[in-house]
C-alpha positions, 0 to 999 in steps of 0.5 A: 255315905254308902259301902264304898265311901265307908270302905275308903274312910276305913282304908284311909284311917289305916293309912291315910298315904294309900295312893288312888290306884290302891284305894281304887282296887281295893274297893273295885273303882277306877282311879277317876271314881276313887279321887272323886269320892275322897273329894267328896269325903273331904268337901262334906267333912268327913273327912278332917285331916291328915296326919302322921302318927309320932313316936312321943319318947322320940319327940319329947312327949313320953309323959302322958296324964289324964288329968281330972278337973273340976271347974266353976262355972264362972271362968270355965270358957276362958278355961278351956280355950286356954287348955285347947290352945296348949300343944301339950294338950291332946284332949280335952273332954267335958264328961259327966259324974264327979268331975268337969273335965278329962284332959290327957296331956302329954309332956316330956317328965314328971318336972313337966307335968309339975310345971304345966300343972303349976304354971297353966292349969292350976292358975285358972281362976275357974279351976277349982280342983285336978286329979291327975293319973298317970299312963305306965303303959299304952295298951291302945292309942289310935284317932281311927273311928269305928264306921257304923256300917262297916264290918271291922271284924266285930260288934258294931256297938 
């Protein structure tokens, strides 16, 4: 990737409905060279998907958890295909330190999140432990990416 495509890939996670025409002036290309490089971008996999951002109180979701676990190795891979295959599921980590796994969640209340916790996670056989927190206030949610390379304003690291 050279400047450029690093631009297009910024312009794209700020808003990934910009058009070719305002892609292309704003990284000085024509409308031909800007369609190839997204392309391009797209055919190497840098770039995934497109999506729209959801307001989650309106769509049912404003509930958000972080939810530690703890797993056994035994079960685990079952475990997790099952809580990567839940919509309520938005991110599912495997980290280092005390616990197994950090999974954000969201749902639509408190009932739900006793449900899913009772009646999805809980269940596994390989979970051993959950600590769940619960979000008061998203300070900051975002899918963009720094890109290494490009000067967002600030450090690099």
């Amino acid at each position: 990737m050279d400047d450029i495509d690093r631009k297009i890939c910024g312009l794209l996670q700020a808003n990934a409905r910009a058009s070719s025409a305002e892609l292309a002036e704003t990284v000085g290309l024509s409308v031909s060279s800007a369609n190839e490089r997204v392309r391009r971008l797209v055919s190497q996999g840098v770039v995934v998907g497109w999506q729209a951002r959801l307001d989650p109180d309106v769509v049912g979701a404003g509930l958000c958890a972080l939810v530690f676990i703890d797993m056994d190795y035994e079960g685990e891979p079952e475990a997790c295909a099952a809580l990567v295959a839940r919509p309520e599921v938005m991110e599912l980590h495997h980290v280092s330190g005390a616990h197994s796994y950090l999974m954000k969640i969201r749902v639509r209340d408190s009932r739900a999140l006793q449900a899913f916790l009772q009646e999805v996670l809980k269940p596994l056989p390989a979970v051993r432990r959950t600590e769940t927190l619960l979000s008061l206030e998203a300070l900051k949610e975002t899918t963009a990416m720094p890109i290494a390379g490009l000067d967002s304003g600030g450090d690099d690291a």
